[in-house]
Backbone as CSV, one residue per row, in Angstrom:
resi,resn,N_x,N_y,N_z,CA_x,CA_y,CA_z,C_x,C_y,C_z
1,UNK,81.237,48.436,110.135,81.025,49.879,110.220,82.182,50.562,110.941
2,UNK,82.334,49.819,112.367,83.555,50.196,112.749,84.746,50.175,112.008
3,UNK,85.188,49.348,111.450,86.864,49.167,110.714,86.575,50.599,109.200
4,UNK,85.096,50.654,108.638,84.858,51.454,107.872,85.928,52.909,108.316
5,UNK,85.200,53.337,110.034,85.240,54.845,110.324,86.883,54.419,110.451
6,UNK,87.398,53.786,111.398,88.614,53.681,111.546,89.877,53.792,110.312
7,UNK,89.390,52.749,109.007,90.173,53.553,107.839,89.930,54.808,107.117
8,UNK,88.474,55.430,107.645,88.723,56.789,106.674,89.673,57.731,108.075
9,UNK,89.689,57.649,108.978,89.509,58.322,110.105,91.606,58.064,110.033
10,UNK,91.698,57.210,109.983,93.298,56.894,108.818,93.683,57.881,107.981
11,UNK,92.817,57.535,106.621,92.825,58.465,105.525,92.817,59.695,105.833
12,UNK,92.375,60.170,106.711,92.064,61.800,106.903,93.218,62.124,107.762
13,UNK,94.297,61.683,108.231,95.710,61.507,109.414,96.668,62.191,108.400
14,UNK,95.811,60.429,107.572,97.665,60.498,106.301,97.788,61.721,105.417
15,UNK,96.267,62.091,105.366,96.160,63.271,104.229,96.762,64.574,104.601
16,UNK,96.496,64.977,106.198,96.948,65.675,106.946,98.046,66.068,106.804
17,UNK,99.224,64.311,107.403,100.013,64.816,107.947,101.068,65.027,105.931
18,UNK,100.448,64.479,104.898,100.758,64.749,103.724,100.810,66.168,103.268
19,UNK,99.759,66.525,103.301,99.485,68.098,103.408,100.322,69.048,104.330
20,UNK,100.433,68.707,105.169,101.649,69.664,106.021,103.030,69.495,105.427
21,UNK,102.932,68.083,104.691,105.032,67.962,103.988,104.829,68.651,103.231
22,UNK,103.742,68.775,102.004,104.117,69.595,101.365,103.761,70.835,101.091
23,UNK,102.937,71.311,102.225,103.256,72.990,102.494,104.683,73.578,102.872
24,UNK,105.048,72.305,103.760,106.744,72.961,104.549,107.613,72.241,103.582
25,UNK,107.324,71.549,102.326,108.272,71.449,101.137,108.114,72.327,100.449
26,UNK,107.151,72.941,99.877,106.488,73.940,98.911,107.303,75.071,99.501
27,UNK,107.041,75.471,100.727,107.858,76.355,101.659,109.417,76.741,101.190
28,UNK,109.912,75.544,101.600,111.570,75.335,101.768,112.155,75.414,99.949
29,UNK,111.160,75.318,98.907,111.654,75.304,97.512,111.478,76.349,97.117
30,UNK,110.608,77.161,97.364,110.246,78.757,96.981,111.760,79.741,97.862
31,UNK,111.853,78.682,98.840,112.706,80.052,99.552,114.224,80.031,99.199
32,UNK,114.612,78.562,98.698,115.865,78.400,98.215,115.997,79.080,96.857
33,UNK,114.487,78.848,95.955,114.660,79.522,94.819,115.002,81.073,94.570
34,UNK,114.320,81.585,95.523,114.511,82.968,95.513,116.010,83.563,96.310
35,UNK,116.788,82.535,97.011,118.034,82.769,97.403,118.939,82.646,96.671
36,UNK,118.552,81.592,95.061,119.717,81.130,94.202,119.515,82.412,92.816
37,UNK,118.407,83.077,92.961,118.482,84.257,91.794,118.046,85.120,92.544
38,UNK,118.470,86.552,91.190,118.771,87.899,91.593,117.934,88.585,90.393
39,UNK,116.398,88.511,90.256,115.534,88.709,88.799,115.176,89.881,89.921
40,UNK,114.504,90.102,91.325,114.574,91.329,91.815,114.890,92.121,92.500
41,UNK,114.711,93.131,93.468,115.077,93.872,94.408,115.093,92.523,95.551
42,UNK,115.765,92.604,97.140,115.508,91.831,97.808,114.087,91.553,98.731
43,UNK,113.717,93.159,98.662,112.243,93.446,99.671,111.564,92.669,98.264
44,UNK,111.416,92.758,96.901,110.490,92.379,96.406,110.249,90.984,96.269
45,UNK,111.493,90.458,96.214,111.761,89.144,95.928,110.791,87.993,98.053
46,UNK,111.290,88.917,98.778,110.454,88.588,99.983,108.842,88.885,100.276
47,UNK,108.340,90.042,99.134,106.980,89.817,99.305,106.271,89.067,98.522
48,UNK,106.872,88.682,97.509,106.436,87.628,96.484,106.518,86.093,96.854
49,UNK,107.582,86.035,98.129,107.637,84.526,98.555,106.694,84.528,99.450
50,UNK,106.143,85.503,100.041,105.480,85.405,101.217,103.583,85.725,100.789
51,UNK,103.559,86.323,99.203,102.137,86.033,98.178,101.899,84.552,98.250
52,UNK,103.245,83.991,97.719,103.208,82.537,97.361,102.992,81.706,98.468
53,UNK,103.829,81.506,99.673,103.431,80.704,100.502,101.779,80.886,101.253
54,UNK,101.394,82.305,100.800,99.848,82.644,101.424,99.274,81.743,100.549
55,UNK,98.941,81.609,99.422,98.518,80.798,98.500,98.780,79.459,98.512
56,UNK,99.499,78.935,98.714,99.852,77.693,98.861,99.152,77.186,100.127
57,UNK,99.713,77.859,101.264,98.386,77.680,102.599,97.067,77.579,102.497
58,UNK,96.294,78.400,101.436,95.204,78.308,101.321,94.613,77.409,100.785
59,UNK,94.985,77.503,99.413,94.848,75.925,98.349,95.155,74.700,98.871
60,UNK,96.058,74.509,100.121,96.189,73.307,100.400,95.286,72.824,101.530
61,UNK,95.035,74.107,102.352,94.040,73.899,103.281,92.329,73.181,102.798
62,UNK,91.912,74.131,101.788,90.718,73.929,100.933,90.649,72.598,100.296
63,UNK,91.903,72.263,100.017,92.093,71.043,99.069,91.606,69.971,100.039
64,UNK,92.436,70.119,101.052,92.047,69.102,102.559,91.068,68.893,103.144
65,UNK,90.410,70.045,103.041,88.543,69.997,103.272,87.713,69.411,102.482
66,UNK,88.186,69.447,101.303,87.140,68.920,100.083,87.721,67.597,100.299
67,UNK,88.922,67.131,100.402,88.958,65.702,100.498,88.499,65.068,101.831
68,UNK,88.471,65.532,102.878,88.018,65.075,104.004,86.257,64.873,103.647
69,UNK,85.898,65.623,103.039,84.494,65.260,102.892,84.414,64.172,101.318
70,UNK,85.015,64.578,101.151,85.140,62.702,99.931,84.992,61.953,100.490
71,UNK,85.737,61.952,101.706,86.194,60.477,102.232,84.419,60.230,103.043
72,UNK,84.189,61.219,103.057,82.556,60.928,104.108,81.380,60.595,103.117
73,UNK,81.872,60.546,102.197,81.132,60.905,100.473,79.598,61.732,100.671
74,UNK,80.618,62.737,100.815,79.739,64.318,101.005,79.987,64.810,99.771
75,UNK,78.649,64.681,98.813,78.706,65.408,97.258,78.430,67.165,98.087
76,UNK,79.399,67.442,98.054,79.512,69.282,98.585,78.850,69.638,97.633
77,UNK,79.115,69.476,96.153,78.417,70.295,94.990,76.850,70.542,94.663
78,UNK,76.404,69.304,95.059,75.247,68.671,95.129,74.509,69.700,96.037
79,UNK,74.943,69.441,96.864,74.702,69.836,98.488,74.255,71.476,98.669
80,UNK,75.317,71.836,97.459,75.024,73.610,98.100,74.160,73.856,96.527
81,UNK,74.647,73.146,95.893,73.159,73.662,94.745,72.052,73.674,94.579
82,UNK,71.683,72.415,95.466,70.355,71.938,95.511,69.558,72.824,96.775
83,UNK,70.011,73.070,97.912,70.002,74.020,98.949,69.712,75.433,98.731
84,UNK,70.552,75.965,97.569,70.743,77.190,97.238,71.581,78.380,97.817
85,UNK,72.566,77.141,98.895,73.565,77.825,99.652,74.839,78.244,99.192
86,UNK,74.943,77.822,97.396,76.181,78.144,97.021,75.641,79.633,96.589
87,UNK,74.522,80.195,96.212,74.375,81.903,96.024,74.485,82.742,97.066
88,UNK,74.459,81.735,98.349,74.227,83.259,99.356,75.846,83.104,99.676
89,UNK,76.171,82.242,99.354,77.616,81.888,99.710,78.385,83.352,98.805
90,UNK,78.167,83.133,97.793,78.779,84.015,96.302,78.336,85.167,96.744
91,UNK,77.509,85.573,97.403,76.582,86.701,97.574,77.445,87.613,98.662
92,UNK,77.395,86.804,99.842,77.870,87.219,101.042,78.883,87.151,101.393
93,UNK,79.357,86.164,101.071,80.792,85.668,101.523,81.884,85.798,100.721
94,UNK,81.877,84.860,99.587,82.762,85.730,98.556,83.116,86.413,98.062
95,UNK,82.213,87.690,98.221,82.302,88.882,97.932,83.361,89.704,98.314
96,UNK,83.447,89.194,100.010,84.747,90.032,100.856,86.051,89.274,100.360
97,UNK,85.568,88.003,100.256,87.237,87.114,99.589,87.879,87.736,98.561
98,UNK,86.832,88.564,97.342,87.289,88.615,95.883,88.173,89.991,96.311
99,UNK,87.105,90.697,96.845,87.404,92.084,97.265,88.897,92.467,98.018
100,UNK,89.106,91.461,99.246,90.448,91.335,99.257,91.446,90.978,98.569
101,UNK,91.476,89.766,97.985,92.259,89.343,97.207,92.285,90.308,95.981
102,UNK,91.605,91.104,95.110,92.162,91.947,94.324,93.051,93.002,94.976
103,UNK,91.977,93.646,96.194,93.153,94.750,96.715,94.551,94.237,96.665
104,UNK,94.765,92.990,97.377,96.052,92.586,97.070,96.830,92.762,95.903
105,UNK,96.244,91.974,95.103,96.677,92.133,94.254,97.396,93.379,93.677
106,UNK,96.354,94.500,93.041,96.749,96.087,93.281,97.710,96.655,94.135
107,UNK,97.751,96.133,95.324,98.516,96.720,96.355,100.284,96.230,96.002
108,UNK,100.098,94.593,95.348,101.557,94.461,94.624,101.604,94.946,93.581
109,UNK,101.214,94.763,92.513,101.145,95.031,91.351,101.338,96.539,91.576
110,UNK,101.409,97.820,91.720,101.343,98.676,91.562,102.302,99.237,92.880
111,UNK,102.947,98.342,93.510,104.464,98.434,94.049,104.239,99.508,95.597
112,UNK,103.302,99.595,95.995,102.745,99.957,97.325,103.378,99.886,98.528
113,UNK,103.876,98.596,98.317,104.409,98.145,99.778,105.480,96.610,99.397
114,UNK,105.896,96.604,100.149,107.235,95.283,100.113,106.946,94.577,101.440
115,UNK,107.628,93.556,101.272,107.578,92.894,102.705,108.945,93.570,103.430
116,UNK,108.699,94.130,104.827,110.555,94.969,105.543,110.208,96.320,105.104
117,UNK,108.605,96.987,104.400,109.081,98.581,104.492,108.183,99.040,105.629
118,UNK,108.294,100.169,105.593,107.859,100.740,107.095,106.340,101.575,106.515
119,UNK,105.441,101.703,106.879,103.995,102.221,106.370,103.488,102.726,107.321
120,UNK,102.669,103.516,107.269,101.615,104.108,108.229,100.182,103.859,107.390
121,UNK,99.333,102.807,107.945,98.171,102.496,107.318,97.115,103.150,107.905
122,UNK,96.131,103.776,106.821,94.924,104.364,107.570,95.265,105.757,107.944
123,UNK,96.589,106.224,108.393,96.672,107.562,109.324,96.274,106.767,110.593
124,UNK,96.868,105.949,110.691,96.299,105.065,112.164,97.269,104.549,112.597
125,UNK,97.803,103.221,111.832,98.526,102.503,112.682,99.697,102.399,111.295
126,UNK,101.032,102.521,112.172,102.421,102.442,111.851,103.459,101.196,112.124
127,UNK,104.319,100.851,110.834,104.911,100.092,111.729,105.287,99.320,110.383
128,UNK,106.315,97.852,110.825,106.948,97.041,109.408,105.924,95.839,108.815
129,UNK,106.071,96.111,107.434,105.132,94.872,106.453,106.221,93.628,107.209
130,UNK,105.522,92.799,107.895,105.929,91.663,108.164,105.838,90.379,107.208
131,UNK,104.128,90.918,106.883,103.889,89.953,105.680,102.777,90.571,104.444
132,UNK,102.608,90.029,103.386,101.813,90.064,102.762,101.066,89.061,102.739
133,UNK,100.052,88.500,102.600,99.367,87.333,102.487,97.914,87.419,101.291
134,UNK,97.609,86.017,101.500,96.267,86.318,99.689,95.529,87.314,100.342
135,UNK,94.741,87.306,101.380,94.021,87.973,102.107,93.924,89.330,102.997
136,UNK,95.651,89.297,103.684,96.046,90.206,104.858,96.824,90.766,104.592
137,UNK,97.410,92.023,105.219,98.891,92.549,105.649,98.864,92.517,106.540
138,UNK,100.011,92.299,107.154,100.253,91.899,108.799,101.583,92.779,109.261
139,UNK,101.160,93.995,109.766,102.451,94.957,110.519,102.506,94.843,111.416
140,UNK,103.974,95.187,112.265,104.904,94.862,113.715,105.161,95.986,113.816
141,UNK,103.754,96.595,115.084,104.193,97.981,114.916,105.139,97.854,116.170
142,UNK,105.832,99.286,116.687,107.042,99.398,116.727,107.171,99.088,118.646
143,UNK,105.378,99.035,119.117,105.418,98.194,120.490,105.808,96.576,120.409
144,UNK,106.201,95.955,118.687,106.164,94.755,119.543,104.563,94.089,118.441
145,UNK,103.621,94.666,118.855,101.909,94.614,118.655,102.010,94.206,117.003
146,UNK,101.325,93.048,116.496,101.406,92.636,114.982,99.987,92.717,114.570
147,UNK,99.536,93.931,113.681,98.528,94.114,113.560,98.250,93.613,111.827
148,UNK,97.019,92.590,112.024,96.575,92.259,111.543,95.025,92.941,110.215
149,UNK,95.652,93.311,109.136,94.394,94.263,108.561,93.810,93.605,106.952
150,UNK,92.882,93.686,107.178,92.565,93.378,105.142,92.775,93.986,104.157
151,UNK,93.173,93.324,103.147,93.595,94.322,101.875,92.120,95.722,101.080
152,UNK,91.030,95.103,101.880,90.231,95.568,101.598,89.755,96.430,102.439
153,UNK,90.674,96.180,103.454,89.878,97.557,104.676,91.009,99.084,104.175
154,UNK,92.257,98.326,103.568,93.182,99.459,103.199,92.439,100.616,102.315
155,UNK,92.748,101.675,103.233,92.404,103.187,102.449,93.297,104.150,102.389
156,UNK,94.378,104.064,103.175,95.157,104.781,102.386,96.828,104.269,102.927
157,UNK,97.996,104.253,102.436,99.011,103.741,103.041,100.078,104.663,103.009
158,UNK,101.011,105.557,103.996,102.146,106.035,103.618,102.945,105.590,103.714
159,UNK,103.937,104.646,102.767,105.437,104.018,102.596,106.361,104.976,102.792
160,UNK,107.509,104.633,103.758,108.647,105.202,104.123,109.528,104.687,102.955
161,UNK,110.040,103.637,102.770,110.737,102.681,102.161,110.204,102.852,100.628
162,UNK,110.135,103.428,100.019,109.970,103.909,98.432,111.375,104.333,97.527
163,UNK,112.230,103.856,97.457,113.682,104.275,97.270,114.287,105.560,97.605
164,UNK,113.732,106.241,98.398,114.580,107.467,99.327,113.514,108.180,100.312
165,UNK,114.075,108.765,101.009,113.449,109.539,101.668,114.296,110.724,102.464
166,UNK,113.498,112.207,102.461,114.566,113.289,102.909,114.342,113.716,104.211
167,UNK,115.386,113.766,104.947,115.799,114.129,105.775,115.693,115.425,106.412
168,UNK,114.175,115.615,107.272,113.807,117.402,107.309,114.098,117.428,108.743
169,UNK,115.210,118.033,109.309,114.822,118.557,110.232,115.064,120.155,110.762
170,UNK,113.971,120.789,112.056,113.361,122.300,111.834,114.528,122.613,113.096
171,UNK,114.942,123.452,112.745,115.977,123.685,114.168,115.053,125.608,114.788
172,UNK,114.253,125.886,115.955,114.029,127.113,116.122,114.697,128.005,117.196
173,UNK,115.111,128.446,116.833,116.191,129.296,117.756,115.736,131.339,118.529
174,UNK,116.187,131.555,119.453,115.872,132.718,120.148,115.493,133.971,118.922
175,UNK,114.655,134.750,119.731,114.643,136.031,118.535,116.037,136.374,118.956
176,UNK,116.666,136.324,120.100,117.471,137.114,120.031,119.308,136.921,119.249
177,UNK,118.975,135.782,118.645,120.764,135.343,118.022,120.032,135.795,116.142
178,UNK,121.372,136.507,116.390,121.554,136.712,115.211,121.379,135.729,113.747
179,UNK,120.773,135.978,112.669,120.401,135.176,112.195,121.596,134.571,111.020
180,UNK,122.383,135.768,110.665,123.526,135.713,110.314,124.366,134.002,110.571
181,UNK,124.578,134.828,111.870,125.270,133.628,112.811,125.051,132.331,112.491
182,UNK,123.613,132.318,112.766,122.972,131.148,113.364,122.851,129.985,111.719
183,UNK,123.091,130.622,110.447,122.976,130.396,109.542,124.823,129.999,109.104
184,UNK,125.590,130.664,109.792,126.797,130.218,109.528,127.087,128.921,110.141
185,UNK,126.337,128.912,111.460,126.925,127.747,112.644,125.958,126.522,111.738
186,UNK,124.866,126.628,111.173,123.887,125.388,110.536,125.195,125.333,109.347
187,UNK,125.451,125.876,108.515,126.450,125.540,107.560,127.487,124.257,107.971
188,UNK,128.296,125.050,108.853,129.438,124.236,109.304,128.707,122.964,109.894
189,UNK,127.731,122.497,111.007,127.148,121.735,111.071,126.366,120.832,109.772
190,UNK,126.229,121.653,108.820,126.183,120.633,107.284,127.576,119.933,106.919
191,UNK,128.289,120.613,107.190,129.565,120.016,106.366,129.940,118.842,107.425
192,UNK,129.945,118.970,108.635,129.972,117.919,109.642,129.408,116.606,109.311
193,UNK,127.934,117.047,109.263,126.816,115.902,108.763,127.343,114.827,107.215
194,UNK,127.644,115.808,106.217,127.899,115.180,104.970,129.376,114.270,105.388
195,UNK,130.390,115.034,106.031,131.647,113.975,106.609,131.284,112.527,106.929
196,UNK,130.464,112.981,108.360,130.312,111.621,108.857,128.861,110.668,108.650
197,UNK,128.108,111.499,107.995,126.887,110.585,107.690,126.958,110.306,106.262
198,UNK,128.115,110.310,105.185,127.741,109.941,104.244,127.069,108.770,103.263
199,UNK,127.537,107.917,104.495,127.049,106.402,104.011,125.420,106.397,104.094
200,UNK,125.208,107.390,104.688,123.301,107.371,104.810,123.000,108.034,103.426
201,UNK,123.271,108.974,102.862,123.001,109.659,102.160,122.430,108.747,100.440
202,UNK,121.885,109.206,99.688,121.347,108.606,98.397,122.490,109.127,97.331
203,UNK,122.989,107.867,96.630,124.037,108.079,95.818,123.331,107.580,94.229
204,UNK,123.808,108.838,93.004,123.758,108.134,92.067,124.672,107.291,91.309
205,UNK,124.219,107.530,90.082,125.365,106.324,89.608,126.424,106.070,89.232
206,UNK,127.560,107.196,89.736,128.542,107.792,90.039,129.121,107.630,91.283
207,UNK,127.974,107.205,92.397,128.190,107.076,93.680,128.553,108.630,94.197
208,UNK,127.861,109.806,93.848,128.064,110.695,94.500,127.068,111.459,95.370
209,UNK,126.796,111.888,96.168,125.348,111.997,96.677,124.372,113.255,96.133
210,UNK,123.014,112.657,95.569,121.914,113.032,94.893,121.837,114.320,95.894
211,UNK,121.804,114.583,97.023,121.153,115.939,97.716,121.931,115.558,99.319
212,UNK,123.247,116.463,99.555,123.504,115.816,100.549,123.024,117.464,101.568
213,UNK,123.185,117.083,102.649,122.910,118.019,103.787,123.313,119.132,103.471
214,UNK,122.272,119.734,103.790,122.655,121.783,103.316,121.031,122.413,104.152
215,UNK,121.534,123.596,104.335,120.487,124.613,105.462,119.846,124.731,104.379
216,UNK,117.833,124.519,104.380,117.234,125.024,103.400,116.985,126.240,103.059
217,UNK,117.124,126.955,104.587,116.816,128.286,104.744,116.279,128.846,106.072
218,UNK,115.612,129.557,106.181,114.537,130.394,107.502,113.578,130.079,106.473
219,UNK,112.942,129.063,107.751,111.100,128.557,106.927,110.732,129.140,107.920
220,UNK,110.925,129.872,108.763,109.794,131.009,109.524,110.003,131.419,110.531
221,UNK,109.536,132.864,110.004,109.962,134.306,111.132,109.558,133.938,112.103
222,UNK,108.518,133.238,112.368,108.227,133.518,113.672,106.797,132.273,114.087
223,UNK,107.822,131.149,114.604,107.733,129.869,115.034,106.618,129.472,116.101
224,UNK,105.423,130.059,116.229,104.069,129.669,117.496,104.438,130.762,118.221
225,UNK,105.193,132.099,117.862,105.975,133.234,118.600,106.764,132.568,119.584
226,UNK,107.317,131.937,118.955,108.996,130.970,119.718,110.227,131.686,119.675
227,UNK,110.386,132.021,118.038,111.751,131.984,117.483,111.576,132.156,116.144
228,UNK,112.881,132.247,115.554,113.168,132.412,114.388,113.596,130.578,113.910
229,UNK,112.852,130.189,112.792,113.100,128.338,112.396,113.840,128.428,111.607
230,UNK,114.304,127.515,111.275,115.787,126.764,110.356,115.710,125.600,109.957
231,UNK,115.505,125.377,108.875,115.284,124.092,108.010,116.820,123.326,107.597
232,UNK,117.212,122.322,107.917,118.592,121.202,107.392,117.444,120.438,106.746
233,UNK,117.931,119.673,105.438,117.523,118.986,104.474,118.436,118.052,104.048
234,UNK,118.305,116.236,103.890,119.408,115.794,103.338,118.851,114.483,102.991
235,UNK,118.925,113.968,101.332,118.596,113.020,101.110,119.111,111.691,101.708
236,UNK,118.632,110.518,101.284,119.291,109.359,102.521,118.471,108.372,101.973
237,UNK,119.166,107.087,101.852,118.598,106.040,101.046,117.541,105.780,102.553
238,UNK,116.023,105.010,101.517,114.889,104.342,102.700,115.277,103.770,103.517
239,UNK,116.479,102.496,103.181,116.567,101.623,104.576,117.244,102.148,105.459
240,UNK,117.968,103.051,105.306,118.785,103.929,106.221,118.041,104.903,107.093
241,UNK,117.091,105.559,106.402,116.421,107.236,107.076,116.322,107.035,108.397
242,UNK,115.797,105.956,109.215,115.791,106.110,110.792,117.091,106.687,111.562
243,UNK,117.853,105.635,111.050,119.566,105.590,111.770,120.142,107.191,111.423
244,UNK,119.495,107.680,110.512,120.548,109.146,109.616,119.740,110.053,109.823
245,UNK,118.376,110.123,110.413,117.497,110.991,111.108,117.751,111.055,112.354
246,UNK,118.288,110.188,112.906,118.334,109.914,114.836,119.978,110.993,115.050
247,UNK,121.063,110.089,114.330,122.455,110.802,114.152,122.255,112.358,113.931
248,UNK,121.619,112.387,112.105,121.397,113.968,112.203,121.046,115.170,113.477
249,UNK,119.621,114.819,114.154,119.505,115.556,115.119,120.495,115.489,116.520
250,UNK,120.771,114.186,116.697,122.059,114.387,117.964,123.629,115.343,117.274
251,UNK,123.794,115.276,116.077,124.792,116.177,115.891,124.275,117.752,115.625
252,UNK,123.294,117.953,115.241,122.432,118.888,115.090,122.772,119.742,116.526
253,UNK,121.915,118.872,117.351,122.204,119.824,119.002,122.923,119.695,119.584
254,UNK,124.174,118.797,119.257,125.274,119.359,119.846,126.448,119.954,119.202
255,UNK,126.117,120.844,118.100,126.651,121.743,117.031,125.683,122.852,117.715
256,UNK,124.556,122.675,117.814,124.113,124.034,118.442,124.388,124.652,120.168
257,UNK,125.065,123.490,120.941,125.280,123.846,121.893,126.572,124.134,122.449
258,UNK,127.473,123.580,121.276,129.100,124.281,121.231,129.102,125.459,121.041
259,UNK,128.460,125.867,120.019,128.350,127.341,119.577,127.566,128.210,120.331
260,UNK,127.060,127.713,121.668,126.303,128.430,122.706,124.689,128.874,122.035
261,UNK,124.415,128.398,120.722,122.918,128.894,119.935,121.686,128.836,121.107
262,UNK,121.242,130.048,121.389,120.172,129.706,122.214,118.897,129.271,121.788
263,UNK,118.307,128.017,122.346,117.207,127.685,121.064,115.750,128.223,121.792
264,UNK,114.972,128.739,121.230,113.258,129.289,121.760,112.978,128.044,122.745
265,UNK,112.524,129.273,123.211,111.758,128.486,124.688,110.187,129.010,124.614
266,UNK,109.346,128.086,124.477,107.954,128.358,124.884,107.416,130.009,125.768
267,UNK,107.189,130.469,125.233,106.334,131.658,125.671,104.604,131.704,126.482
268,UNK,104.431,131.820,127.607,103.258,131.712,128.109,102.568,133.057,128.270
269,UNK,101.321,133.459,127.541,100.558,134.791,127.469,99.955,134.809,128.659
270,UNK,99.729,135.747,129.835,98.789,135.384,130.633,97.743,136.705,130.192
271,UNK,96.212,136.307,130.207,95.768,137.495,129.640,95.451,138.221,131.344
C-alpha cells in the first residue's frame, strides 16, 4: 500500500514538474514566434500572446487536475453525474466562466483594448492593459496598484491608445487683455509648438501632419466669470499624447508669460 502511495505520489511530481516545462516551453515558442513575424500591429501582436499564454495556463492547469485524480482513480465523470453536481456546477459556476470568457473574447475581437494602451475602466479606475487573460484584464494604474477586473464586470472602457488622440488644451486669460492680442500671442505659440513638437504630431501618408497645432478659437466669453478661454488643438499619434500634452502646456505658459498675458484669477462673491 505504501510503495502504491509513494509511486503515484511520484507520478503526480513528474507530472507537475512536466507541466511547468511545457507551459514555460509553450511560453518561450509563442514569444519567439511573434518576434520572427510582422502579420500585426506590435500592441496587437502582444495581446494575442498574452490570450494565448492565458489559455495555455489554464488548459494545462485543468489537464493536471484531471490527471492527478486518475492517478487516485477518481471516475470525476461518474462522480458529478451521479451526484448531480455537474448541473449546479453548469448552473452556477460556469455560467460566470462562459460569461467572461466571451466578454473577452468581444473585447478582442472588436479591437477595444491592446495589451500597453492606456484605458479608463468603469469611469473608475485608469491606467495600462498589462495583460489580457481568458478570464481577466489586469491594469497598472499609474500608483504602481495592478488592478485586477473581469471581462464580465467590464461596462464601459475609454481607450486612449486608439490610433490618435487630440491634443485640447483651454488657456483662460484676464477680461482685461485684449483679445486681439491674446489670439496673436496663441498663434505664434502654435507655430512654436508645430517646430518643436513635430515628432508628436499624427502624420499621413505623405508624412505630413493630419492636424497640427492651431488656436481653435474663444470657446468662452466668460469662463466660471474668470476670463475670456482659448482653445489650442493638435493632433498627436496615441503612444505619444502624454509626452506632447505635458511639453504642449509647459510651452503654452511660458509663451504666455513672455508676452506678460495675464491669465484669470478666481473671483470670490461675498454676498
Amino acid at each position: 500500500m505504501e510503495q502504491i502511495l509513494v509511486h503515484s505520489i511520484a507520478k503526480i511530481i513528474l507530472a507537475l514538474v512536466l507541466t511547468l516545462f511545457i507551459v514555460r516551453i509553450s511560453r518561450k515558442l509563442i514569444s519567439k514566434f511573434f518576434q520572427k513575424t510582422d502579420f500585426f500591429r506590435d500592441k496587437k501582436e502582444q495581446t494575442i500572446e498574452s490570450v494565448l499564454y492565458s489559455i495555455i495556463k489554464y488548459s494545462a492547469t485543468f489537464g493536471y487536475l484531471f490527471y492527478v485524480l486518475r492517478v487516485f482513480d477518481v471516475e470525476v465523470g461518474k462522480i458529478l453525474a451521479g451526484a448531480g453536481v455537474l448541473g449546479i456546477i453548469v448552473g452556477f459556476g460556469a455560467q460566470h466562466l462562459i460569461k467572461d470568457f466571451l466578454a473577452g473574447v468581444f473585447l478582442i475581437y472588436e479591437k477595444q483594448a491592446h495589451k500597453g494602451d492606456w484605458v479608463r475602466v468603469n469611469e473608475t479606475f485608469e491606467g495600462t492593459v498589462e495583460e489580457i487573460g481568458f478570464r481577466f484584464l489586469k491594469i497598472r494604474e499609474w500608483s504602481g496598484v495592478l488592478l485586477t477586473i473581469s471581462h464580465g464586470q467590464l461596462q464601459t472602457m475609454e481607450n486612449f491608445n486608439i490610433d490618435k488622440m487630440r491634443v485640447i488644451e483651454h488657456i483662460t486669460v484676464s477680461f482685461q487683455e485684449h483679445p486681439a492680442h491674446v489670439l496673436a500671442v496663441l498663434d505664434e505659440i502654435c507655430q512654436k509648438l508645430n517646430q518643436e513638437l513635430v515628432d508628436y504630431l499624427k502624420k499621413d501618408d505623405n508624412g505630413n501632419p493630419v492636424e497640427a497645432f492651431q488656436v481653435y478659437g474663444l470657446s468662452s466669453l466668460n469662463n466660471q466669470f474668470n476670463g475670456y478661454q482659448y482653445t489650442i488643438t493638435g493632433l498627436c499619434d496615441d503612444n505619444l499624447y502624454f509626452t506632447a500634452a505635458k511639453q504642449a502646456r509647459q510651452m503654452i505658459a511660458t509663451g504666455m508669460f513672455e508676452h506678460q498675458i495675464s491669465m484669470a484669477e478666481q473671483r470670490v462673491y461675498l454676498k
